[in-house]
One Martini backbone bead per residue (centre of mass of N, CA, C, O) as a GRO file, in nm:
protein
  468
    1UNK     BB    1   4.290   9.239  12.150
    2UNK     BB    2   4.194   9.191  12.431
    3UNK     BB    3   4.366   9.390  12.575
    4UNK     BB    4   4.254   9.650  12.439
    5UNK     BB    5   3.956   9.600  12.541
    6UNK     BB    6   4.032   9.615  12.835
    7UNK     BB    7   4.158   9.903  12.848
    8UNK     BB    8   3.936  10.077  12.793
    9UNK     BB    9   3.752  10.006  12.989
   10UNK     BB   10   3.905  10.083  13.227
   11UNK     BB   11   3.921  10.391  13.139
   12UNK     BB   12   3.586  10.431  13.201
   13UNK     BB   13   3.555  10.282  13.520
   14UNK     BB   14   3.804  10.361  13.704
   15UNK     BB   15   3.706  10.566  13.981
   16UNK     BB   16   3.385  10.603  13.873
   17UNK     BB   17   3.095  10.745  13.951
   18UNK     BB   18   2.778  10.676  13.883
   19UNK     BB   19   2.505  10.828  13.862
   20UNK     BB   20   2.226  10.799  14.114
   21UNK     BB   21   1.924  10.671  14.118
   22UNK     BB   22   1.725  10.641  14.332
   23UNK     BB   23   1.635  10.312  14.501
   24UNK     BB   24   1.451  10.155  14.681
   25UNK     BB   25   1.438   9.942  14.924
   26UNK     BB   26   1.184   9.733  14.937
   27UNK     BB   27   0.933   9.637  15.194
   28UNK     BB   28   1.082   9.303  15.267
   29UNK     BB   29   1.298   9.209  15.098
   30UNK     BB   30   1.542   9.164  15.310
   31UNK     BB   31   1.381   8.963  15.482
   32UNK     BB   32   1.314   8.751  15.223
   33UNK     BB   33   1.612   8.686  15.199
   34UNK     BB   34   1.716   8.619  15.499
   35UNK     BB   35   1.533   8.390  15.499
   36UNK     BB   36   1.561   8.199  15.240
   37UNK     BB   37   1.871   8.161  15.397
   38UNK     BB   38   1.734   7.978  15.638
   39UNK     BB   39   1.625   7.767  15.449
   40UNK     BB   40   1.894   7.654  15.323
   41UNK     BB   41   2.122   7.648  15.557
   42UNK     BB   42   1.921   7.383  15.643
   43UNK     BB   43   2.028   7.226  15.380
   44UNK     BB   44   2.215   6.992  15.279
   45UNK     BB   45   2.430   7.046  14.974
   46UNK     BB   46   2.631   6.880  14.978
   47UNK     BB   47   2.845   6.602  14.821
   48UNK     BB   48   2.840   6.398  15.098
   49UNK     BB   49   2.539   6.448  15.279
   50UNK     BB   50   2.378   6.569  15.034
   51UNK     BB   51   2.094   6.769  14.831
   52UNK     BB   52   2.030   7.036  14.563
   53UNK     BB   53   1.714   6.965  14.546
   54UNK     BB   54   1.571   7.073  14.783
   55UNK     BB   55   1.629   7.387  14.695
   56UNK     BB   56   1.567   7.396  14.450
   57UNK     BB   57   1.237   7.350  14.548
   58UNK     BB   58   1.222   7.587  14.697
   59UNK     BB   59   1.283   7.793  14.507
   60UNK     BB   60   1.028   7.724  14.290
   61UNK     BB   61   0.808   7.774  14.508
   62UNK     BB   62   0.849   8.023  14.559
   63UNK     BB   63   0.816   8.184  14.263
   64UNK     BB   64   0.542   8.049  14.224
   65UNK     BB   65   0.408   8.204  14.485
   66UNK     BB   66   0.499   8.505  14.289
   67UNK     BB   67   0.406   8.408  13.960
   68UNK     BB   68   0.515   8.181  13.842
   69UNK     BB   69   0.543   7.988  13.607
   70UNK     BB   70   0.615   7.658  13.537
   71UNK     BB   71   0.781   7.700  13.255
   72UNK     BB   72   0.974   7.914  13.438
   73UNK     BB   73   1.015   7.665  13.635
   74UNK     BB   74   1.322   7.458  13.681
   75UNK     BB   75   1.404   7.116  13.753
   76UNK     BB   76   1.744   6.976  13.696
   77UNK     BB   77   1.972   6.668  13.650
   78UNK     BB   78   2.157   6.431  13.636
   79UNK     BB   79   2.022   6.382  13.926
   80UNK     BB   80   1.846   6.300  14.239
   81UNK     BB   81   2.092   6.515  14.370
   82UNK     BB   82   2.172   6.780  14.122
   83UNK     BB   83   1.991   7.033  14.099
   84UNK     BB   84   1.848   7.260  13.946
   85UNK     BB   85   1.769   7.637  13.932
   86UNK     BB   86   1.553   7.741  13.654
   87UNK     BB   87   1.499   8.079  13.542
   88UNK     BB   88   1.215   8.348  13.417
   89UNK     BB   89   1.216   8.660  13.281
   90UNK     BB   90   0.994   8.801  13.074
   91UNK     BB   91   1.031   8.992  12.780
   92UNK     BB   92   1.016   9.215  12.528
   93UNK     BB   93   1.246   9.165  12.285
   94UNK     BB   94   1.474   9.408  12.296
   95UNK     BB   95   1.677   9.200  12.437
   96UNK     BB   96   1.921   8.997  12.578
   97UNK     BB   97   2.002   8.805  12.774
   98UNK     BB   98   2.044   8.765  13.142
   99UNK     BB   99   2.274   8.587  13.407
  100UNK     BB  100   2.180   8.469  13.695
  101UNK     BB  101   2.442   8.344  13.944
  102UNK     BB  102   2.452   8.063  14.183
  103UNK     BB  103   2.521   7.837  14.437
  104UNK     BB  104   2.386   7.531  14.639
  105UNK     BB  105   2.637   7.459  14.748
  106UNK     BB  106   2.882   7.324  14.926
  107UNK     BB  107   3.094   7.248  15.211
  108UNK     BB  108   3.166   7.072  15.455
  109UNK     BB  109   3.051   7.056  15.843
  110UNK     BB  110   3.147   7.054  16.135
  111UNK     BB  111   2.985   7.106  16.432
  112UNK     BB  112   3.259   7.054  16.637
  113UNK     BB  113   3.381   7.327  16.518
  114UNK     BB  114   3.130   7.485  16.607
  115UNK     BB  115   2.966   7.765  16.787
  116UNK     BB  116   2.746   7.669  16.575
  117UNK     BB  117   2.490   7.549  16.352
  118UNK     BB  118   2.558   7.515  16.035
  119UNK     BB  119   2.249   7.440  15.972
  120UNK     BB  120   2.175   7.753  16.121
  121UNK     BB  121   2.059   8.015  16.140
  122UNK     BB  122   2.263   8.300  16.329
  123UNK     BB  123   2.227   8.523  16.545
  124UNK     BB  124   2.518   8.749  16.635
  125UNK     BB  125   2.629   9.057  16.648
  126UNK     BB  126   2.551   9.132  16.339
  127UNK     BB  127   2.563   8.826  16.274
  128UNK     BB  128   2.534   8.534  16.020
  129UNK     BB  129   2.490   8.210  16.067
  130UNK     BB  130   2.642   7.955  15.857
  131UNK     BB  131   2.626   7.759  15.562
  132UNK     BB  132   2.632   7.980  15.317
  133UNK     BB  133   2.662   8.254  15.348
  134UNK     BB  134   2.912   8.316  15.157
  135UNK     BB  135   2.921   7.975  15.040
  136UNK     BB  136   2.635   8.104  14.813
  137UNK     BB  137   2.352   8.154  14.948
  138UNK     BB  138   2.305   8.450  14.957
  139UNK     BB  139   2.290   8.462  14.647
  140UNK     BB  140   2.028   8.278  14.599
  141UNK     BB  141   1.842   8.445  14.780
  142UNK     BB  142   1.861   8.692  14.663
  143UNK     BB  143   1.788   8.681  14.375
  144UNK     BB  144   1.511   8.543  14.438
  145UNK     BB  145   1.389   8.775  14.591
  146UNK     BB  146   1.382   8.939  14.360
  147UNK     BB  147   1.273   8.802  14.137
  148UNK     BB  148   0.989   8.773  14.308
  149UNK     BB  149   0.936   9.117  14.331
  150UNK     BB  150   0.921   9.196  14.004
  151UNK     BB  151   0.697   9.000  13.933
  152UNK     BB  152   0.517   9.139  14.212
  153UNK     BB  153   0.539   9.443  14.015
  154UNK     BB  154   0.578   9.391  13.680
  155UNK     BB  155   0.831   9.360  13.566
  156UNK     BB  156   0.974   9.433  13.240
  157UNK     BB  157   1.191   9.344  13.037
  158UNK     BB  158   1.350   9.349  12.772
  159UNK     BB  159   1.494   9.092  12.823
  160UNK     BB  160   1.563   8.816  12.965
  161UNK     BB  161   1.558   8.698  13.290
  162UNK     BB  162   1.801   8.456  13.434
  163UNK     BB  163   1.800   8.188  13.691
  164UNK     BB  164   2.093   8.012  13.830
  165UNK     BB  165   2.084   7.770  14.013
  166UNK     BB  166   2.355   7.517  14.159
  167UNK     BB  167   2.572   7.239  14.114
  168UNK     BB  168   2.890   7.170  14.201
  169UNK     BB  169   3.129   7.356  14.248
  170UNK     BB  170   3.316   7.216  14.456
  171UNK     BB  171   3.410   6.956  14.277
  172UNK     BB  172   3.461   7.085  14.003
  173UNK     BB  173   3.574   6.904  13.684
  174UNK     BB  174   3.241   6.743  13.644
  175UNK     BB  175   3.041   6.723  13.418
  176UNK     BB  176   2.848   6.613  13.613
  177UNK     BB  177   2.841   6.745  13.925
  178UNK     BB  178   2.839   6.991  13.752
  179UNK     BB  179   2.599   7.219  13.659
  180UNK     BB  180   2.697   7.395  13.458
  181UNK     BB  181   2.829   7.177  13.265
  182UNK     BB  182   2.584   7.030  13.219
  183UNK     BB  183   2.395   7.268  13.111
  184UNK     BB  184   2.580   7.339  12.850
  185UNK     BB  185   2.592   7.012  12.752
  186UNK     BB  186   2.233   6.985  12.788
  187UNK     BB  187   2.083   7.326  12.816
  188UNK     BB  188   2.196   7.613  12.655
  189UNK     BB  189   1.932   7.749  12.622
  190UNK     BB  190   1.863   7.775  12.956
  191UNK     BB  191   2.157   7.979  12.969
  192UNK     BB  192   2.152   8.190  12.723
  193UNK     BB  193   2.368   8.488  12.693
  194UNK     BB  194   2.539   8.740  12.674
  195UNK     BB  195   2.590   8.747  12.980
  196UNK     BB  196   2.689   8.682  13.367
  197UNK     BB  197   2.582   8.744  13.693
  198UNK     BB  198   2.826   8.652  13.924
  199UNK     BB  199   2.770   8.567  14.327
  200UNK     BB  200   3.063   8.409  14.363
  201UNK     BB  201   3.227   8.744  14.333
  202UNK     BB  202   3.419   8.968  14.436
  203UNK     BB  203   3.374   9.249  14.641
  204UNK     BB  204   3.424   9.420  14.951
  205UNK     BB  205   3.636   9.639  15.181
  206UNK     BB  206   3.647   9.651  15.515
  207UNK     BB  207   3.815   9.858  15.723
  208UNK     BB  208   3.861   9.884  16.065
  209UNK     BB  209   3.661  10.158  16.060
  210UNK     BB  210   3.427  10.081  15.842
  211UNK     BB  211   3.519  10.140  15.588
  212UNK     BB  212   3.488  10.171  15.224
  213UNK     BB  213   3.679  10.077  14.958
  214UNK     BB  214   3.552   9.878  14.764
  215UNK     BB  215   3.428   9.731  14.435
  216UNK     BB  216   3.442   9.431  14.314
  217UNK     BB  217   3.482   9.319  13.976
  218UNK     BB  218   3.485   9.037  13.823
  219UNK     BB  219   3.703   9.002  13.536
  220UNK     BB  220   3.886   8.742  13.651
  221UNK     BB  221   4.059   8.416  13.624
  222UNK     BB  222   4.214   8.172  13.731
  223UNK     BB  223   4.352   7.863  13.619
  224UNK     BB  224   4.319   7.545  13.693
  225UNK     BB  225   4.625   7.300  13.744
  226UNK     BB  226   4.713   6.983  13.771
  227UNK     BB  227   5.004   6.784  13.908
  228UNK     BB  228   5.180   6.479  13.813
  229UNK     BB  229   5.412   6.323  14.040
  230UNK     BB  230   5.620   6.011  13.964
  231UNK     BB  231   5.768   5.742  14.135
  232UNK     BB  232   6.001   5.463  14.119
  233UNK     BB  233   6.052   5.124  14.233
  234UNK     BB  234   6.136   4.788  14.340
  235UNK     BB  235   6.209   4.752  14.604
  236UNK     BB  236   6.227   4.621  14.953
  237UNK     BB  237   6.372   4.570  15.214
  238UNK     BB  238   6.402   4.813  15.481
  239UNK     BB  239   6.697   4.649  15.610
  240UNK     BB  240   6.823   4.781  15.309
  241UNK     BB  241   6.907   5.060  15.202
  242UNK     BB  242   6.874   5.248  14.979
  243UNK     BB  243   6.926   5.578  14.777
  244UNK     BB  244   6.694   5.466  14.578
  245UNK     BB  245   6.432   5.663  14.687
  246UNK     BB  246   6.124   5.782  14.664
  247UNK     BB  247   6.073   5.981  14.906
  248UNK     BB  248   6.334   6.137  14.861
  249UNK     BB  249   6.320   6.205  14.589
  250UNK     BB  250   6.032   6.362  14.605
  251UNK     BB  251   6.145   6.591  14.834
  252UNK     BB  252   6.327   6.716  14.665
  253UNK     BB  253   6.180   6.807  14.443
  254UNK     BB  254   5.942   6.970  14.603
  255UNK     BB  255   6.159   7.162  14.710
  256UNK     BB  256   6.207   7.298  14.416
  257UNK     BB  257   5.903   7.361  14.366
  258UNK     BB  258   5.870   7.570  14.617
  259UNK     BB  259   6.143   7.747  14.505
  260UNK     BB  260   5.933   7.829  14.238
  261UNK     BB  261   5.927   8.121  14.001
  262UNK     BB  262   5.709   8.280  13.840
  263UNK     BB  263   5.646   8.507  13.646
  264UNK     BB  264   5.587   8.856  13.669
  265UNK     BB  265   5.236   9.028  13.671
  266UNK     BB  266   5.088   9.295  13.506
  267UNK     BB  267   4.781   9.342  13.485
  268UNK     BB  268   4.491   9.514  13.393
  269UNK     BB  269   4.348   9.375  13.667
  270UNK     BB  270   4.581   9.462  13.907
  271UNK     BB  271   4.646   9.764  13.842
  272UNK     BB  272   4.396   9.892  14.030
  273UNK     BB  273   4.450   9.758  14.283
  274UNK     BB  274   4.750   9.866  14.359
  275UNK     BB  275   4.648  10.145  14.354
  276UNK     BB  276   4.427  10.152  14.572
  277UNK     BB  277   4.625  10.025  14.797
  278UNK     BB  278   4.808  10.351  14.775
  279UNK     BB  279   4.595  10.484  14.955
  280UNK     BB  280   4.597  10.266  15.221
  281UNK     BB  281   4.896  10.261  15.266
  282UNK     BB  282   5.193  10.342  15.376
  283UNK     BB  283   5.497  10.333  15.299
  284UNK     BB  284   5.663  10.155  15.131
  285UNK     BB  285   5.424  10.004  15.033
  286UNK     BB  286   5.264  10.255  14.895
  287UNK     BB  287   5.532  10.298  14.694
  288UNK     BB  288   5.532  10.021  14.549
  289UNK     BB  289   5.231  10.022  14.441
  290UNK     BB  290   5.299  10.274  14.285
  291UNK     BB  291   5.492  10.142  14.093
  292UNK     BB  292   5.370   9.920  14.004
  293UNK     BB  293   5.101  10.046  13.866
  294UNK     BB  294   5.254  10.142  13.623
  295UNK     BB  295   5.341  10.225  13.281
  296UNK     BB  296   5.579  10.086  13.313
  297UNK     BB  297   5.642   9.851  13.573
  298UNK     BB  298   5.799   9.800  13.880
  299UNK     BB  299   6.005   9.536  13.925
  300UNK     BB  300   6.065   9.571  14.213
  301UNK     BB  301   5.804   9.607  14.348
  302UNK     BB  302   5.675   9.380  14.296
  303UNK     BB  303   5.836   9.180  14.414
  304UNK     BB  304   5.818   9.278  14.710
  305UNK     BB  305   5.520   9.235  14.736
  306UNK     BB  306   5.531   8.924  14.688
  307UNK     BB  307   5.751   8.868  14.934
  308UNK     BB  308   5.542   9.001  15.182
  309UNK     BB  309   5.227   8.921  15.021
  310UNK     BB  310   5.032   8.657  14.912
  311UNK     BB  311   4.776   8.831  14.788
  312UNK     BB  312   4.977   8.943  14.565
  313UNK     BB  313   5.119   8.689  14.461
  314UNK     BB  314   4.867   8.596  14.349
  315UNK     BB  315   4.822   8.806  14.134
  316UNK     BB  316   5.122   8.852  13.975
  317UNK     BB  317   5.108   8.499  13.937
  318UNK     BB  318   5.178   8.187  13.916
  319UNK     BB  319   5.071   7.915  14.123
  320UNK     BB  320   5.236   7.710  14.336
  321UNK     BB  321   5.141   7.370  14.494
  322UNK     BB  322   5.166   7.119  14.718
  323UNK     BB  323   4.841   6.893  14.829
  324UNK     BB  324   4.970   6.594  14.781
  325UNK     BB  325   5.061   6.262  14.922
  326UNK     BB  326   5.232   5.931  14.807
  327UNK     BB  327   5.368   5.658  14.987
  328UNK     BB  328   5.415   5.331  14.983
  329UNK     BB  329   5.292   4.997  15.142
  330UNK     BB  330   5.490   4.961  15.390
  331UNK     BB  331   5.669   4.967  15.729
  332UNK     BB  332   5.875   4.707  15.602
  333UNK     BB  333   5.901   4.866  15.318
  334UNK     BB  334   6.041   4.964  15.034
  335UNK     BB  335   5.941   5.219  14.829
  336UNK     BB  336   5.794   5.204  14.510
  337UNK     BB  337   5.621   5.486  14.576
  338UNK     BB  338   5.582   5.805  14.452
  339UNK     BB  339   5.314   6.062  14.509
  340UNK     BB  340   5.201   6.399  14.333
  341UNK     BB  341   5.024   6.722  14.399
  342UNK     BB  342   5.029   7.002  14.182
  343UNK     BB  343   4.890   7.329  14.232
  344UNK     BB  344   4.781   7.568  13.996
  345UNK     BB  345   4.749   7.930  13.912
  346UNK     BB  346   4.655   8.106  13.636
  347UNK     BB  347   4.725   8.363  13.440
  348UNK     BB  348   4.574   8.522  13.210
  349UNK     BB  349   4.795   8.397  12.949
  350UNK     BB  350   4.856   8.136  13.067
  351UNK     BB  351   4.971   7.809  13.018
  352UNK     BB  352   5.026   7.467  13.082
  353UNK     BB  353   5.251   7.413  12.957
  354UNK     BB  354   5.433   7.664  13.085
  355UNK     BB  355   5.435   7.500  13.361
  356UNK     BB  356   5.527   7.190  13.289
  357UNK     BB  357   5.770   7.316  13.223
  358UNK     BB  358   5.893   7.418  13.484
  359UNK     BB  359   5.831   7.156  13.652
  360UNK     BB  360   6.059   7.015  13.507
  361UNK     BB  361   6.281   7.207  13.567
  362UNK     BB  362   6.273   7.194  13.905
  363UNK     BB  363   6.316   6.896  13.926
  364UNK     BB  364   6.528   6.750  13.757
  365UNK     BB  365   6.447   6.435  13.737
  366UNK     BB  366   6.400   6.166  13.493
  367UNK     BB  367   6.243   5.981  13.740
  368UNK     BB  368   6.040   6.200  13.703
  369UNK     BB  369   5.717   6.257  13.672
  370UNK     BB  370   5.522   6.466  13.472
  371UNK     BB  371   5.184   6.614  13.458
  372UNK     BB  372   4.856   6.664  13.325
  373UNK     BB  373   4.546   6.614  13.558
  374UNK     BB  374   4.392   6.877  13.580
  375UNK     BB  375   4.184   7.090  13.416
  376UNK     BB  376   4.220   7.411  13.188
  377UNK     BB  377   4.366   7.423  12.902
  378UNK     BB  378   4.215   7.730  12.789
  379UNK     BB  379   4.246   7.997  12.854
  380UNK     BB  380   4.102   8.288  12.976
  381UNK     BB  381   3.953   8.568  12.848
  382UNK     BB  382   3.955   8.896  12.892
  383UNK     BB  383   3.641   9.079  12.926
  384UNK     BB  384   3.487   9.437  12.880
  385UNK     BB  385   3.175   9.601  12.913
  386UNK     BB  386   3.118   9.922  12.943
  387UNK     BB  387   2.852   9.921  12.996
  388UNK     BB  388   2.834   9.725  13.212
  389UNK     BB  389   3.046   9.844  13.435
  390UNK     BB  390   2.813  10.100  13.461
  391UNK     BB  391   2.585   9.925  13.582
  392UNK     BB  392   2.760   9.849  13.817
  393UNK     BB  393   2.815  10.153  13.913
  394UNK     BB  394   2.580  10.220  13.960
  395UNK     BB  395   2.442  10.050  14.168
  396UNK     BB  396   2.665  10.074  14.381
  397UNK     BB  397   2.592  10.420  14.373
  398UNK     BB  398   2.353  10.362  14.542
  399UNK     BB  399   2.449  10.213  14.811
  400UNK     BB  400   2.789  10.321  14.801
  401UNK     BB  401   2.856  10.611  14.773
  402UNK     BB  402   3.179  10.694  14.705
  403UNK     BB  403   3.239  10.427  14.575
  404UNK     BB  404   3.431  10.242  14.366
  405UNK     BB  405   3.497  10.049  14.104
  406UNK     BB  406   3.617   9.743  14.006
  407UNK     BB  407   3.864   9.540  13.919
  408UNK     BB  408   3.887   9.159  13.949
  409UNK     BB  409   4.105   8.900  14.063
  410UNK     BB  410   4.055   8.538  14.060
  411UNK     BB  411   4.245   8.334  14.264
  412UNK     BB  412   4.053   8.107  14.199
  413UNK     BB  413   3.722   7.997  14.175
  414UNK     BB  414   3.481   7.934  13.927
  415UNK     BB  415   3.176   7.913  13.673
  416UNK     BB  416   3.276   8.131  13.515
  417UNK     BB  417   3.494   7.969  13.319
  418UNK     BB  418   3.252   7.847  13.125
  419UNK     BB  419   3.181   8.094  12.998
  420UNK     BB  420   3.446   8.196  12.862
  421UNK     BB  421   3.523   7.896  12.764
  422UNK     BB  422   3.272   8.093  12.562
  423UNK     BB  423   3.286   8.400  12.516
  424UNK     BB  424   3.096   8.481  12.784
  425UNK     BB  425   3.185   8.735  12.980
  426UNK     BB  426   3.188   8.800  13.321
  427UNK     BB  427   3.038   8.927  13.632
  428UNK     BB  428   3.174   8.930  13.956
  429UNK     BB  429   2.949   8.945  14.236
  430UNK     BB  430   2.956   9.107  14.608
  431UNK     BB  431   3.000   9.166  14.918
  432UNK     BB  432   3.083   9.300  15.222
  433UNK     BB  433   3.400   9.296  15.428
  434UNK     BB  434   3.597   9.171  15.633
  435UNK     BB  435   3.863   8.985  15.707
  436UNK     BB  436   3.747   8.814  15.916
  437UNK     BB  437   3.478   8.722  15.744
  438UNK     BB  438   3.682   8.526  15.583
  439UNK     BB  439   3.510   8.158  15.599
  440UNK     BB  440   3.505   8.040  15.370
  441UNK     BB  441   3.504   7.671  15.446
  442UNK     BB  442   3.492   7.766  15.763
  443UNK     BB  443   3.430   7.843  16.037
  444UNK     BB  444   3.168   8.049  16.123
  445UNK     BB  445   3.061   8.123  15.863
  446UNK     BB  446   2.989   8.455  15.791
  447UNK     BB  447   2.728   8.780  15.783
  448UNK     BB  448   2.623   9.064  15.750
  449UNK     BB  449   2.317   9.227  15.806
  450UNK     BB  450   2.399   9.455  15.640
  451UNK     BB  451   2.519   9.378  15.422
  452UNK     BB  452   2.289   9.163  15.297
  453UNK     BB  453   2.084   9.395  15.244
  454UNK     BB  454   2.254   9.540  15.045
  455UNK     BB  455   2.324   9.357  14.840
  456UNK     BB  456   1.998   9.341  14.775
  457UNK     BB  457   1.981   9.631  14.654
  458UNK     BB  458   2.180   9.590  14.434
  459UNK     BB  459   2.051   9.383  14.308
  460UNK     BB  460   1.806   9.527  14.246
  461UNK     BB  461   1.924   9.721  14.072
  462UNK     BB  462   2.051   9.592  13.873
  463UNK     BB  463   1.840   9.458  13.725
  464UNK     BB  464   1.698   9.657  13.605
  465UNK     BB  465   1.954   9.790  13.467
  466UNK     BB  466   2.025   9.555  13.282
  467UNK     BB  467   1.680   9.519  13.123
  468UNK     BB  468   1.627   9.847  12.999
   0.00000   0.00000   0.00000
């Protein structure tokens, strides 16, 4: 039945430009946008050396003095490191809430890597550089700038509108240093919505002339799980070497799980990807793309991308990567363990199962122990609600006209997976970028200051519109 229902919504709304009527960027708001972005990039606020509470905090008192009540703006949190900054713009009571999501955390960054302060916001030649500029403070910022600007309009929504900035994201799946799993298995009262906007994902990219080729609204993600291969053996002194070594055994093995191709497969969510990409690329590879687009696709031409594009290949298919190794435990005694971690991120419909299958069969070896040892049991279903992603059509096409609007899965993972593994609907939406400035997590993450102008744009035309 999901299946169904996905395939409905796509032909609703793939490549169709919503008409569009002009709402301006109220002046000064993408200013007070970029500001709050530049207070916040300022906070530490890693897992390792920080805490999300002091942003918490100022985006609190930002909101209390564009005019919210206290009882509508909580800071929360498992502890006094973890907090969590949730609000709410009080509706008519005529719709059900709508939450806007983004997260308050970071991943850690080296200075010594950089070649500005990544805790300081810095402008350098059209780009703002620090951490969390793309993932994903630019988000936090924009949706509170918003939000404090409606509330200082008078926009009284039909239903409440909730913003939810978030800690734990980069943590994984500790219900407790996880802010939206802490918040939903302890407050989902103050987060319970209809829907999701969520702002750390989907997004658009920018081909090396300039063009804006597509707005992606992230429909779906993959599922992550590890999986741990562990053996054993008695050791002995190193001067005597024996056949049977454990770090042997587990290279042999690893070898073969690398070389584990699980079956290809295109999805409602990759095949509009398919198809747009059929239309930027040249000679083979754009008669391939479309071949794979079409219905039912082309298995030769799905195989042929997959094995030439690595981001193709992870929309196509379930993947495996062996992301960490542990054997020995002196430089002159055979090694008594080896022991490895395979990180899979699974394609919606594939199963946890069916993965620890497959690996359990490529190792091939009855001494090599294989388990499921972290990550989200039970696959999440794609849903989109076509009239969501018209609203979501109208507003890109308020700022980006004549750029398609598209679902895209997400071959990472958010936080929206734990809204839909409650029945929850999910839309990411995020800025436009260029492949270069794909820096999340990595040295000198920077965004353009035209895309976060832009970005805050949407995010006003959409509050409104999904509110109406």
């Amino acid at each position: 039945m999901r299946g169904h229902i996905a395939l409905f919504a796509l032909s609703i709304f793939v490549g169709v430009a919503a008409p569009a009527t002009a709402q301006p960027l109220p002046a000064g708001l993408a200013e007070s946008a970029r500001q709050l972005l530049a207070d916040l990039v300022a906070i530490d606020t890693s897992e390792t050396t920080g805490s999300t509470t002091p942003a918490a905090e100022l985006v609190a008192a930002y909101l209390k003095k564009a005019g919210f009540a206290g009882d509508d703006v909580r800071v929360i949190g498992a502890d006094a490191h973890r907090g969590n900054l949730v609000a709410r713009l009080r509706g008519r009571g005529t719709g059900r809430p709508v939450l806007f999501l983004a997260h308050l955390d970071v991943v850690p960054a080296l200075p010594e890597d950089w070649t500005t302060n990544p805790y300081e916001l810095v402008e350098k030649e059209g780009y703002l550089y620090g951490r969390g500029t793309t993932d994903d403070k630019q988000f936090c910022a924009i949706f509170a700038a918003v939000f404090a600007q409606l509330k200082r309009e008078g926009f009284v929504p039909a239903g409440d509108v909730i913003l939810a900035l978030t800690a734990g994201e980069e943590t994984g799946t500790d219900p407790v240093r996880n802010g939206v799993m802490w918040l939903l298995a302890n407050h989902r009262p103050l987060i319970d919505a209809a829907y999701v906007i969520n702002g750390d994902a989907g997004g658009g990219g920018i081909d090396p002339d300039g063009r804006y080729l597509a707005f992606g609204v992230q429909a779906g993600e993959k599922l992550y799980a590890d999986f741990t291969l562990e053996t054993t053996h008695e050791g002995g002194h190193s001067s005597r070497p024996v056949k049977d070594n454990p770090i042997y055994r587990m290279a042999a093995a690893l070898g073969r799980v690398e070389r584990m191709a699980l079956p290809l497969r295109v999805t409602e969510v990759s095949r509009p990807l398919l198809s747009l990409l059929a239309t930027t690329e040249k000679g083979a590879k754009a008669s391939d793309l479309q071949k794979a687009s079409t219905m039912p696709p082309d298995m030769g031409a799905v195989a042929r991308l997959a094995e030439i594009d690595p981001t193709l290949n992870a929309q196509l298919r379930t993947t495996c990567v062996t992301t960490q190794l542990a054997a020995g435990h002196a430089p002159n005694a055979l090694p008594q363990r080896a022991k490895a971690n395979v990180n899979c991120r699974l394609l919606p419909g594939d199963t946890v199962e069916m993965v620890l299958s497959a690996i359990v069969k490529a190792v091939d070896d009855p001494a090599i122990a294989v388990m499921h040892s972290a990550g989200l049991q039970t696959p999440a279903a794609v849903q989109l609600d076509p009239a969501v992603m018209d609203h979501i059509s109208h507003a890109a096409a308020i700022v980006w006209p004549g750029v398609p609007t598209i679902p895209v899965l997400e071959v990472g993972g958010t936080d929206g997976i734990y809204f839909r593994q409650l029945g929850v609907n999910v839309y990411g939406v995020n800025h436009f970028q260029r492949d270069e400035d794909a820096r999340a997590h990595g040295r000198d993450e920077r965004i353009g200051i035209k895309q976060l102008a832009e970005a805050t744009h949407f995010s006003y035309s959409l509050m409104q519109i999904v509110s109406r």
